[in-house]
LUMDOTI-190688 format. One record per residue (C-alpha): residue number from 1; residue in one letter; z, x, y. Coordinates in steps of 0.2 Angstrom, whole numbers, plus 5000, padded with zeros to 4 digits. Example, Ala and Ser with C-alpha at 12.3 -4.5 7.8 and 13.67 -1.06 7.14 Angstrom:
// LUMDOTI-190688
   seq   type     c3     c1     c2
     1      A   5039   5062   4978
     2      S   5036   5068   4995
// end
This chain:
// LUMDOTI-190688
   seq   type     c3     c1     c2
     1      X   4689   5206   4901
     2      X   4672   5204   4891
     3      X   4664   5190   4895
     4      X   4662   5173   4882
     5      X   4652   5162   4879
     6      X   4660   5144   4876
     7      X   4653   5143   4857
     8      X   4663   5157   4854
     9      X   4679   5147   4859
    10      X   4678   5137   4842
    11      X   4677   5121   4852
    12      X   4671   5104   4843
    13      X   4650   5098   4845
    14      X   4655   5085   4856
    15      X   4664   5096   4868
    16      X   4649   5109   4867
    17      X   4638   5096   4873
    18      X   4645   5088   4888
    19      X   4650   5103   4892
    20      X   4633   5111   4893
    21      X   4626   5095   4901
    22      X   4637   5100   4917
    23      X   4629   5116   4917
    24      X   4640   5129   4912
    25      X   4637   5141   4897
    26      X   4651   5156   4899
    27      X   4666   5154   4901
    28      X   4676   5160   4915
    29      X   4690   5173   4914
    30      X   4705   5159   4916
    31      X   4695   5151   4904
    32      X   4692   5163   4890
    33      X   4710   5170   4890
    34      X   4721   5149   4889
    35      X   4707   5140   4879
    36      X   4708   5148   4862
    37      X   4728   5151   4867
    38      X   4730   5133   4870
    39      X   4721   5125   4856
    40      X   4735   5134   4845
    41      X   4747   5125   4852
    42      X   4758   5137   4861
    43      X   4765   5134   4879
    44      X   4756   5144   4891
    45      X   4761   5149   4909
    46      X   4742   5153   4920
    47      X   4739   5160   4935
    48      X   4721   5163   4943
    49      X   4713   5164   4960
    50      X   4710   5146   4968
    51      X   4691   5141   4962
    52      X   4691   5150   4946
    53      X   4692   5138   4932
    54      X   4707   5132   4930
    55      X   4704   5112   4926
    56      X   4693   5115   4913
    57      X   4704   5129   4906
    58      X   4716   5114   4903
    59      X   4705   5102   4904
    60      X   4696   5108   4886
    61      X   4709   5109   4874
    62      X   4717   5093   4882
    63      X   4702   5082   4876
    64      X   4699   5093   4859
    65      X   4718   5088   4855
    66      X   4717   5070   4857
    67      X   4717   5058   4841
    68      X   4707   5042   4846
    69      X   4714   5032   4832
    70      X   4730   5032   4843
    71      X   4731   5022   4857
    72      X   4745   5028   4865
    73      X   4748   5042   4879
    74      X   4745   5059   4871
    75      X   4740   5072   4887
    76      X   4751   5068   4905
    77      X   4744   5078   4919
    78      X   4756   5080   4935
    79      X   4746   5085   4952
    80      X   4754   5087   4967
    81      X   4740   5074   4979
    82      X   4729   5061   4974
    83      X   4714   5070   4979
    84      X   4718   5084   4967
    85      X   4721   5069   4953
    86      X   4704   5061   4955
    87      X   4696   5076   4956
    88      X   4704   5081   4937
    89      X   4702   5065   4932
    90      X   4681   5066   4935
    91      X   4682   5083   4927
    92      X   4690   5076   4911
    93      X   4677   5060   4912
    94      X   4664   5072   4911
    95      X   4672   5084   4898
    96      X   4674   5067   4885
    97      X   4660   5060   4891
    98      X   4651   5063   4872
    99      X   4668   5060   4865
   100      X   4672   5043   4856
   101      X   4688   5035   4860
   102      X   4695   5044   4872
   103      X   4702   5038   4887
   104      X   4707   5045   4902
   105      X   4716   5037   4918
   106      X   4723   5043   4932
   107      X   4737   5034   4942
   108      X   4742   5039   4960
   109      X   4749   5030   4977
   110      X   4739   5020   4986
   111      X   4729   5012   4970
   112      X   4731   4995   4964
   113      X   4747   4992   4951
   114      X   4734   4979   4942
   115      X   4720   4992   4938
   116      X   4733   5006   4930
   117      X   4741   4990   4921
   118      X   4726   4986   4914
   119      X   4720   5005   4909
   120      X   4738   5008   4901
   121      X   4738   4990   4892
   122      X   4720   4996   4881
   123      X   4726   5011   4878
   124      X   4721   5028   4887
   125      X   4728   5043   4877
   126      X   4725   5055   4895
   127      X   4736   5051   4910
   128      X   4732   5061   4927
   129      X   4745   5055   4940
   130      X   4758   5060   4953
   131      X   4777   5062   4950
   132      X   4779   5048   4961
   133      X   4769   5034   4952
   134      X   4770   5041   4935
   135      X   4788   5038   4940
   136      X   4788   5020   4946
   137      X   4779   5016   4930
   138      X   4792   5025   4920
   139      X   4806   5011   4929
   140      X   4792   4998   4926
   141      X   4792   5000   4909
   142      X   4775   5003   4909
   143      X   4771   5020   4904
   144      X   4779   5026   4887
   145      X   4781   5044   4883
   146      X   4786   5045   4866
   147      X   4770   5051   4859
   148      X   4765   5064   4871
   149      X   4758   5081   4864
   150      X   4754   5088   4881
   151      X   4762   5091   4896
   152      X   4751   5099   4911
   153      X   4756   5105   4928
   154      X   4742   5108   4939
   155      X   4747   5118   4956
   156      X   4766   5117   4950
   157      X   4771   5127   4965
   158      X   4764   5114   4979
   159      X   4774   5101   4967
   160      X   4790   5109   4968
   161      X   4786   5111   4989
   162      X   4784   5094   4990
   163      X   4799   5089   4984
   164      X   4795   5085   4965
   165      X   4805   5095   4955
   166      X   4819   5081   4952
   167      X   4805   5070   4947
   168      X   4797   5083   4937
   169      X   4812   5088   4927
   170      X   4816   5068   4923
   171      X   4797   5065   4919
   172      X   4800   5081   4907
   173      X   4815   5074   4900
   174      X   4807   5058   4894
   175      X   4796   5067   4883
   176      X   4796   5073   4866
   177      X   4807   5090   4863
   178      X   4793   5097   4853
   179      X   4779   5094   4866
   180      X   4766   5108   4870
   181      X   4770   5111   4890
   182      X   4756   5120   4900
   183      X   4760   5131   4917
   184      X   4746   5131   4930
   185      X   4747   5139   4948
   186      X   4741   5150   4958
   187      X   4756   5158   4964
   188      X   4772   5159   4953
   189      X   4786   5159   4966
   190      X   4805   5161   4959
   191      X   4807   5144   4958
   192      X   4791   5140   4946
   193      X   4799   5153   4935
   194      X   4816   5145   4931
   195      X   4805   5128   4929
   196      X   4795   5136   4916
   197      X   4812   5146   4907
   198      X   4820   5128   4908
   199      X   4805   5117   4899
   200      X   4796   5127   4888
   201      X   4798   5138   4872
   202      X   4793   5155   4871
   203      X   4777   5154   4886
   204      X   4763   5164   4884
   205      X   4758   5171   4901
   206      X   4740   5170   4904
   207      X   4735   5181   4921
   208      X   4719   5186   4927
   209      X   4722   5203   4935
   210      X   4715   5205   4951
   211      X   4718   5216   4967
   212      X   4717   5203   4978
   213      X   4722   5183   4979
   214      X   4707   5177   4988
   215      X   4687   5175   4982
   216      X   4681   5191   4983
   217      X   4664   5181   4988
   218      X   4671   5174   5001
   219      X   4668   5183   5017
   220      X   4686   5182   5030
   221      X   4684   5185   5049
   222      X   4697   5179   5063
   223      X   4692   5178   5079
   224      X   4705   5181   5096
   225      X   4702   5166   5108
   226      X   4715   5156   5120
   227      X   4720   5142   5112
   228      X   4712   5132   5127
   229      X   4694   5138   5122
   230      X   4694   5136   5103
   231      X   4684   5120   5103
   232      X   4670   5131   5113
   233      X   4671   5145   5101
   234      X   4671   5133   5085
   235      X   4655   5122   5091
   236      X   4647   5142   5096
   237      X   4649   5149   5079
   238      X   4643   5133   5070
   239      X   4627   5135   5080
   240      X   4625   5153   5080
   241      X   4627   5154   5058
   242      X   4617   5136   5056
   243      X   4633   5130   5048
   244      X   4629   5113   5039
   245      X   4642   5110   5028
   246      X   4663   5113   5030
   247      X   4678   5110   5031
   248      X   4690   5114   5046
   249      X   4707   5114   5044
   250      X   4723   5109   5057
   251      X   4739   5110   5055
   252      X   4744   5091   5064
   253      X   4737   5074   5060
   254      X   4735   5072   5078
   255      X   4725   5088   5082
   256      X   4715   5083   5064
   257      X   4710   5066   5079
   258      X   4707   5076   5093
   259      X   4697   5089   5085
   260      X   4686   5073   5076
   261      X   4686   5064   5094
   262      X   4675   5083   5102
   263      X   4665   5086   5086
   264      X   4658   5068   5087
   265      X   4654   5070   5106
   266      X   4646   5088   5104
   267      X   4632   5078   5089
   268      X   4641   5084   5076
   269      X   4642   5073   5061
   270      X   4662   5076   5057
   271      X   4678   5065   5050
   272      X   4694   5066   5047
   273      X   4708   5067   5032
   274      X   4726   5065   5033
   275      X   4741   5057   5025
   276      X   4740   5043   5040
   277      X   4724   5036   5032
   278      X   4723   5025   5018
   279      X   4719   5027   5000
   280      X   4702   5017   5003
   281      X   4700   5027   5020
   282      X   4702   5042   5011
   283      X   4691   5039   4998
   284      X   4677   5033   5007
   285      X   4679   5050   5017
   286      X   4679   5062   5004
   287      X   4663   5054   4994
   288      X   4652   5053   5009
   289      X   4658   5073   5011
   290      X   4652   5074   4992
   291      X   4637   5066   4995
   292      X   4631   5079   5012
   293      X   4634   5064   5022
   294      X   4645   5073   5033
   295      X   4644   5091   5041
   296      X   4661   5094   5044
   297      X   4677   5089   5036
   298      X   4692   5091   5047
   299      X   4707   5089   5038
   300      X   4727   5095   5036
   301      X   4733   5103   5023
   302      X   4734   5089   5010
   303      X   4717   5093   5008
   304      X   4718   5110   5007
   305      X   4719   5108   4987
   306      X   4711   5095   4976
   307      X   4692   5095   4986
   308      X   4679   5101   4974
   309      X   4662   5102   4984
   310      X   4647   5112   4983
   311      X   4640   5123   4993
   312      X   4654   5122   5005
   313      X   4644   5137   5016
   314      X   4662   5139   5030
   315      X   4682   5135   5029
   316      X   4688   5136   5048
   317      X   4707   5138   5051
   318      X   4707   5131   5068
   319      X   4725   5133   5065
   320      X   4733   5146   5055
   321      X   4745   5141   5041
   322      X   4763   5142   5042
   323      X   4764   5149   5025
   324      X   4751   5163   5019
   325      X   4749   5154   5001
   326      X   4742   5138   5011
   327      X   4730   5153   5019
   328      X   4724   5158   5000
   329      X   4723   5136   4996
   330      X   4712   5133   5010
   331      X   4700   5147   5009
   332      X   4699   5142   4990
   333      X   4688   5127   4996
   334      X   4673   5139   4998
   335      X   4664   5152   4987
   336      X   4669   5144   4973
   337      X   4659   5146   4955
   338      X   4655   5164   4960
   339      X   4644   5157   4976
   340      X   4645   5163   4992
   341      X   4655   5158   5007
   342      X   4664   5162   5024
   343      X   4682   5160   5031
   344      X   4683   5159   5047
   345      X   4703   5161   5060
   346      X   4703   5156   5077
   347      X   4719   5164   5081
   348      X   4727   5165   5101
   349      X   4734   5181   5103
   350      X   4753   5178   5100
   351      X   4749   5173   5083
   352      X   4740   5189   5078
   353      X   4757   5192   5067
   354      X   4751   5180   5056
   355      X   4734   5190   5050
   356      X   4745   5205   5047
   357      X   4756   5193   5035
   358      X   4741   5185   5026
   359      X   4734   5204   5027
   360      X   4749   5209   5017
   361      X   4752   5195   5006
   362      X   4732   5195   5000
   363      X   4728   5209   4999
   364      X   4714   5207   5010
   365      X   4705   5216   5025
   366      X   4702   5202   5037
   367      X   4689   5209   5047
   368      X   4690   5205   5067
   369      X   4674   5195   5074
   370      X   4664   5198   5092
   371      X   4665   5182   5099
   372      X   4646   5179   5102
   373      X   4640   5174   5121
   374      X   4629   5160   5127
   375      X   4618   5170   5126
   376      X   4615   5173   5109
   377      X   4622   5155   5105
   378      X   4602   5151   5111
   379      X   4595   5164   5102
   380      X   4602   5158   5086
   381      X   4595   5140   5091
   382      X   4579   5145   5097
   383      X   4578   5156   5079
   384      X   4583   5144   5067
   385      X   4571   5131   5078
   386      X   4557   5145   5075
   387      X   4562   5144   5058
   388      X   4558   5126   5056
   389      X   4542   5128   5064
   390      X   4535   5141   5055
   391      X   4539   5134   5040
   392      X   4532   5119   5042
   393      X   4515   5127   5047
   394      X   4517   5137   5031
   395      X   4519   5122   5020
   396      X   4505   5112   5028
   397      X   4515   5095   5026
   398      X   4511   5087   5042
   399      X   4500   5074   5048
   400      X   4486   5082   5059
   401      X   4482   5078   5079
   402      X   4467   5085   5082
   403      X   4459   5071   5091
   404      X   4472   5072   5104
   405      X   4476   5089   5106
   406      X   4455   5089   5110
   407      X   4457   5078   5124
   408      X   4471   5087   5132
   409      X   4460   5103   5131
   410      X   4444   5093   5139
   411      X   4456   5087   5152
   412      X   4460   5105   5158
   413      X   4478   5110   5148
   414      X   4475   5126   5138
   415      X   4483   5125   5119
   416      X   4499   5138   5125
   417      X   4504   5124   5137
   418      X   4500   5109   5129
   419      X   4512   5118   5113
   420      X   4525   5121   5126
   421      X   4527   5104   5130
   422      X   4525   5097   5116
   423      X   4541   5109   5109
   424      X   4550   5106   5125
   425      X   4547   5086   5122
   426      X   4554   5089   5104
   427      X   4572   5097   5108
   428      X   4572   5084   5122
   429      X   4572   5071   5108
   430      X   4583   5081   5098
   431      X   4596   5083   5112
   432      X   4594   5064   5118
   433      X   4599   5059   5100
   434      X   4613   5072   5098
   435      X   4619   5064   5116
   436      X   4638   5064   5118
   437      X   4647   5048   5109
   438      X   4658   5037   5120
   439      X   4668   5029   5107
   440      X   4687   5035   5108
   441      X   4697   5036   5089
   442      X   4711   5022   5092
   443      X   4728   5031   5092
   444      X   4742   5035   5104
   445      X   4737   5044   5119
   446      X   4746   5059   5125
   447      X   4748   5068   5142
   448      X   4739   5085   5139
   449      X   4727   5094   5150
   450      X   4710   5092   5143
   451      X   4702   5109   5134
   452      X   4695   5119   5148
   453      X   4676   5126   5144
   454      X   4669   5143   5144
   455      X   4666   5153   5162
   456      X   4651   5159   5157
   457      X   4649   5169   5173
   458      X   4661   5180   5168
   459      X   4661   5194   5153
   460      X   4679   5191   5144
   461      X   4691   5181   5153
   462      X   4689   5167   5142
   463      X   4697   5176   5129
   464      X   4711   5184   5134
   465      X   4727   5179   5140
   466      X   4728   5187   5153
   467      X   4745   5187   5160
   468      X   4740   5195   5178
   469      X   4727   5205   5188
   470      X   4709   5198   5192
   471      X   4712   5180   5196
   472      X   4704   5181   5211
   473      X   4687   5178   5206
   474      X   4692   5165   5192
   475      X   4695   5147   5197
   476      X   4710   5140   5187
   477      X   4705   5124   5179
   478      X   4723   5119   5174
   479      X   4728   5116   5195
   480      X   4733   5101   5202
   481      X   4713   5093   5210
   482      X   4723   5083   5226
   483      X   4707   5076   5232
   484      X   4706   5068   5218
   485      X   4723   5062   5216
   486      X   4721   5052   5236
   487      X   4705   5044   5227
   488      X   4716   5039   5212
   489      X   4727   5030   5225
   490      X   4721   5022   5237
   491      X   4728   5014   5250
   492      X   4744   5022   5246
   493      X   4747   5023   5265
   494      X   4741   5008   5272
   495      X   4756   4996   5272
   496      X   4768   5012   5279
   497      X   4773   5010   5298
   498      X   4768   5027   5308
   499      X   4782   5039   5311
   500      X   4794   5034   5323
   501      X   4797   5015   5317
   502      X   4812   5010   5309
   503      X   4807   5003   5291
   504      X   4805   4985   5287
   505      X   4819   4977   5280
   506      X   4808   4967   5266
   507      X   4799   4978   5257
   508      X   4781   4980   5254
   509      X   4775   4972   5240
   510      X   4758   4976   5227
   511      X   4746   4967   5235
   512      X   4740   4960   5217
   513      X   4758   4951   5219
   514      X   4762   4934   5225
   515      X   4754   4926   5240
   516      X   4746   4935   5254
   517      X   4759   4938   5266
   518      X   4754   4946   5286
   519      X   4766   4960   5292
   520      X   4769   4962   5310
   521      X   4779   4968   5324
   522      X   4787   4956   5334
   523      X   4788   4966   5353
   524      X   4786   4955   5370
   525      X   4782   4972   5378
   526      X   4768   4976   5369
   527      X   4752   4966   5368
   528      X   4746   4961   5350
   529      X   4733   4973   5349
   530      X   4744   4987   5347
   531      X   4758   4982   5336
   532      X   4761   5000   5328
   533      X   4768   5006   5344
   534      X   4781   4993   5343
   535      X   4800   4999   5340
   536      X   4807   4983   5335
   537      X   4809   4977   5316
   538      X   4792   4969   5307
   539      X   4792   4952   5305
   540      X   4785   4944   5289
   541      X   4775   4929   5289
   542      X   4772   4916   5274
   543      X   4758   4903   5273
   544      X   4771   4889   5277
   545      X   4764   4871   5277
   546      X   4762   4864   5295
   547      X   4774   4851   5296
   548      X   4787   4867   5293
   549      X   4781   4878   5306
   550      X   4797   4881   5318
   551      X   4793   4886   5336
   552      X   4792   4903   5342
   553      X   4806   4916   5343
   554      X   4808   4918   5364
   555      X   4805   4934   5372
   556      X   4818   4947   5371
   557      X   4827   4940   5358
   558      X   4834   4950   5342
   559      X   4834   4939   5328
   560      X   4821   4938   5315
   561      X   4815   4923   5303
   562      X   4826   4925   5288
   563      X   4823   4921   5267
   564      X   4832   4916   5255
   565      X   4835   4923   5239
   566      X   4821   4908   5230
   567      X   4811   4911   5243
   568      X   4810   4931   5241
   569      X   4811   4930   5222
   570      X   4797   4918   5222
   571      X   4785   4929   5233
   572      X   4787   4944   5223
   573      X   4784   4934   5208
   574      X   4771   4945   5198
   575      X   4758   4938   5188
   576      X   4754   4939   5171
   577      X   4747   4954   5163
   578      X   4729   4954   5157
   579      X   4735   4966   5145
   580      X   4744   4952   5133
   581      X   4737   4935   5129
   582      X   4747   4920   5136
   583      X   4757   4911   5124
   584      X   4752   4894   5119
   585      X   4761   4882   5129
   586      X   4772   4868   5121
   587      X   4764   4852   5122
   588      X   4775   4837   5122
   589      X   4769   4824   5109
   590      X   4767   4809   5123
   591      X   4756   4823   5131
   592      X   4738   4819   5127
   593      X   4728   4829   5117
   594      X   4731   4849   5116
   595      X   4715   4856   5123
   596      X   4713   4875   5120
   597      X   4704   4887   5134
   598      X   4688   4895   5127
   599      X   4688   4914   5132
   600      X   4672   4923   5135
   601      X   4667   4937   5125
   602      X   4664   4954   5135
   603      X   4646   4957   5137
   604      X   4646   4973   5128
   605      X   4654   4965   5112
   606      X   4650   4950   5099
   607      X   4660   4937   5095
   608      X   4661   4933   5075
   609      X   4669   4921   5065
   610      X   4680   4924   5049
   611      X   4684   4912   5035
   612      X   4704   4917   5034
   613      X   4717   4913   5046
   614      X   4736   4909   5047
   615      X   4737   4899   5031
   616      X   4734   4915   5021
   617      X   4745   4924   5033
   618      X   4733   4936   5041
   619      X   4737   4945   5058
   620      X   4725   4955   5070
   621      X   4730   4972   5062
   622      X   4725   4966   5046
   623      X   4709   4962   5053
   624      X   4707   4978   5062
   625      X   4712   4988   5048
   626      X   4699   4978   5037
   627      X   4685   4984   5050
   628      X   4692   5001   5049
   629      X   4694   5005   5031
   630      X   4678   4995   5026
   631      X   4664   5002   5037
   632      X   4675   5018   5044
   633      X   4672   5014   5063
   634      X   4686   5019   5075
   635      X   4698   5005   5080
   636      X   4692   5004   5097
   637      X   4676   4994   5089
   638      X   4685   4979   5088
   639      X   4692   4969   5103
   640      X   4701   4952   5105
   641      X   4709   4945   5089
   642      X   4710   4927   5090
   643      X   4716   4919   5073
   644      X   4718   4901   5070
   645      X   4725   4889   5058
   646      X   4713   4891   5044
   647      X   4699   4904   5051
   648      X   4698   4917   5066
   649      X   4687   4925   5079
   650      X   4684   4943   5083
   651      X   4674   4953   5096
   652      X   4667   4968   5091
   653      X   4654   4981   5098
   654      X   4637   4973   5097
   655      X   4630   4988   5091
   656      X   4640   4989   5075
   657      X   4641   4968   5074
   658      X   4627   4968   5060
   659      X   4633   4984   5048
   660      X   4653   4975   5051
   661      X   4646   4959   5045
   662      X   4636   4968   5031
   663      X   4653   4978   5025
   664      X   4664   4961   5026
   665      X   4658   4949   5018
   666      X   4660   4961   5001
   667      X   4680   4964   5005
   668      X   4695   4955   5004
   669      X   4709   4954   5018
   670      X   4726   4949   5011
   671      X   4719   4946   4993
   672      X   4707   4933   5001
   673      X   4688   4936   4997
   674      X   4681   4934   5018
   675      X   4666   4928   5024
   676      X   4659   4934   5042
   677      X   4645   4928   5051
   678      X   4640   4926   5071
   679      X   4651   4915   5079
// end
């Protein structure tokens, strides 16, 4: 197809102009072949590569199309995830940015009911929502869709995946008959194709022909590793490419928080995305990944479409998708707008199958990587370090020494020592502030071995599962440590007679249970200095009061002090957990004044002092979820909870205490505006 300009498209001035102030001047293929097909009015069906156009394909004529003398809906968009509807929503923002009039909302779970009432109440002609809240308004009576021109599916295929197509085909329904309805995807699966028969007249199928299904300018390696080891090969291969900027992709919310948990340890700068996070979690995520404020995005498959970044230079599938389409999404996220990227599998050896599948169903050579050694991994570092330096002794931009790099010459040190130090000083600092982080995410934990680490000292047997042969000379990390399981338990034998002894008939108890108690064997043979040796039956004795104290059981007799069932009960008694706060007693009213214990605050935390309490009905997970979504700290930041009548206290880290407080005092908690400061 020859390549167009868009002022050959026949577009409007205003559309011309925002269009070139975002930079672009041709238009892509996708683009060239629906705009001019669209602003005629026809229904179309497209289908391009992920990354190649599409919004603005629809995104154009949609604006062109609108009368702002109207106040009504006109355009509906319907995308499958809020992510991908923000994202359409800027890009139609941008588009009508020199456009008078015309008003574009999008409405999606998770947002405020009060801001979409009060966008549809003055008037917005373009809706970009999903099924399920474009639904809900419809039962509200919110949304009217009498005077819809437009109907737009973007990524119809994930929609119908999801579960929408009930939803869809009722939205559909409620519109007018002689609508213009528009068919965007990048795959047109059987099911797509009766949608499309179903809800539109005549479609006008708009393909962009091409061999393969995936960005020739992305560049797709795998790489054959034991699952065990993929954490080690995925922080090698960031160092060995420089990697700044990407996105890794799981295929569990729970590996998504593993994954987050080693990156953050290793010095990398990473978060995570999933459907367990909250809409203000989620946004905060994905604009401080727009903004480079992150290096690595980890993220299921809910992000896999909808995340429109620059210069995204890797995608890593640190698990390979179930479905080879999901493959073609995820890969999408890089070499987009005709720049360059990589795609990168770590695949264990018993899901090899899966290349072969993707292989067939894109097209695509996937080309099989050399997993690099340690060796090279500080090559690399010591290149790119090289790099650094040399460039900065180009450029000239630094502050000059000399006066003290001449006194450590007069002392003695020659200038290639002196340099040595001073770089080995350097990536001393740099290791010292990429130093392992000790803060945990708060979740559920789960009994799995920890990911073993690369035996260096070996060529390849990191690598391959093998399933016999040369274990000899390879310790197996995943056997039982003993030793280390009698220092996990001690004492575990001290209150067991030695062989040969009958057992006691009361029962040893935790020793953090109850009353001390003494255990002893009562023997007139034996002298009290060997009680072990004793055959006769243990006799346990209480710290009884004196006036209590019975004589002595004679010699050679065979009865023992006995217990009753209070007595037994009460000594076993446990005490109370430290784990759970002790309930507030009930204080009787001719009982005096209630007095409340004070608690200390942990050493390593600081206590602050909120403005709400139970009067406005807030609990310790709402203050903990405040924290969280507000400053994006882990959970495990914030301690005891302690709310009161009309105010609370909370212990937090001390090193976070001042951003927390910072972040705070702008939020609300339960609709209440809160004020923080240092208790």
């Amino acid at each position: 197809m020859t390549p167009k300009l868009f002022s050959e498209l026949g577009l409007s001035p205003e559309l011309l102009k925002a269009i070139e102030k975002m930079g672009f001047e041709q238009a892509s293929p996708i683009q060239a072949a629906a705009i001019p097909v669209l602003l005629t009015g026809k229904d179309i069906v497209g289908q391009s590569m992920t990354g190649s156009g599409k919004t603005a394909a629809f995104g154009v004529p949609a604006v062109e199309k609108v009368d702002v003398t109207k106040r009504e809906v006109q355009v509906l968009i319907l995308c499958p995830t809020r992510e991908l509807a923000v994202q359409v929503s800027e890009e139609i923002h941008k588009l009508s940015f020199f456009k008078r009039g015309v008003n574009s909302l999008p409405i999606y779970g998770g947002q405020s009911y009060d801001r979409q009432l009060f966008g549809l109440k003055q008037g917005a002609q373009i809706v970009i929502g999903t099924p399920g809240r474009v639904m809900d308004h419809m039962r509200r009576g919110t949304l009217k869709l009498t005077g819809v021109k437009m109907v737009i599916l973007d990524e119809a295929d994930v929609m119908l995946n999801m579960g929408f197509r009930e939803d869809i085909e009722l939205i559909l329904a409620a519109t007018p008959k002689e609508r213009q309805t528009v068919f965007f995807s990048a795959t047109m699966p059987k099911p797509i194709r009766d949608l499309i028969e179903k809800n539109s007249r005549e479609p006008q199928s708009v393909k962009i022909e091409q061999k393969a299904m995936t960005v020739p300018t992305v560049d797709q390696v795998y790489y054959e590793v034991d699952r065990r080891y993929k954490m080690d090969l995925l922080t090698r291969l960031i160092d060995i490419f420089d990697l700044k900027l990407g996105i890794v992709f799981c295929n569990t919310k729970r590996m998504v928080d593993d994954l987050v948990d080693h990156l953050e340890a290793a010095g990398y700068q990473a978060d995570r995305l999933h459907g367990d996070m909250t809409q203000a979690q989620r946004d905060r995520v994905m604009n401080k990944f727009r903004k480079s404020g992150l290096e690595f995005l980890v993220a299921t498959d809910i992000a896999a479409r909808g995340i429109d970044v620059d210069d995204v230079q890797v995608v890593f599938n640190y698990d390979l998708p179930y479905d080879p389409e999901d493959y073609v999404h995820r890969i999408g996220r890089t070499g987009r707008a005709g720049r360059s990227g990589r795609a990168i599998s770590l695949v264990p050896g018993r899901e090899l199958f899966q290349i072969r599948n993707i292989e067939r169903f894109t097209n695509v050579r996937i080309q099989r990587g050399k997993i690099p050694t340690a060796d090279e991994v500080s090559e690399a570092r010591e290149n790119v370090f090289l790099e650094k330096l040399r460039a900065l002794l180009t450029s000239g931009e630094f502050q000059k020494h000399d006066r003290v790099i001449e006194r450590l010459l007069e002392e003695g040190h020659s200038s290639t020592d002196i340099a040595s130090a001073l770089i080995h000083l350097l990536q001393s600092g740099e290791a010292a502030k990429a130093a392992p982080k000790t803060e945990n995410y708060d979740r559920p934990e789960r009994e799995e071995r920890p990911p073993a680490r690369f035996d260096d000292r070996r060529e390849r047997p990191a690598y391959r599962d093998d399933r016999g042969g040369d274990r000899g000379n390879f310790r197996d990390d995943r056997r039982p440590n003993f030793e280390q399981r009698r220092d996990d338990r001690p004492g575990r034998f001290e209150d067991r007679p030695p062989r040969g002894l009958a057992p006691s008939p009361v029962p040893a108890r935790p020793k953090s249970f109850g009353p001390k108690t003494e255990v002893a064997f009562a023997d007139p043979k034996k002298s009290k200095a060997t009680p072990w040796k004793s055959d006769a039956a243990p006799v346990v004795k209480k710290n009884i009061p004196a006036a209590e104290i019975k004589p002595p059981v004679e010699a050679g007799a065979e009865t023992v002090k006995t217990f009753s069932d209070e007595e037994i009960l009460a000594s076993v008694k446990p005490e109370p957990s430290k784990l759970f706060i002790k309930p507030k007693a009930v204080v009787a009213a001719d009982a005096g004044p209630k007095i409340k214990v004070s608690r200390a605050t942990p050493p390593e935390q600081t206590r602050l002092w909120m403005s709400l309490g139970e009067t406005q009905g807030v609990t310790p997970i709402d203050v903990v979820n405040a924290v969280s979504g507000e400053t994006g700290l882990p959970g495990k930041v914030v301690g005891k909870v302690d709310v009161r009548e009309k105010h609370l206290f909370v212990d937090v880290a001390s090193e976070h205490a001042n951003g927390i407080i910072a972040k705070l005092n702008r939020a609300e908690i339960k609709g209440h505006k809160v004020k923080v400061k240092l208790a």
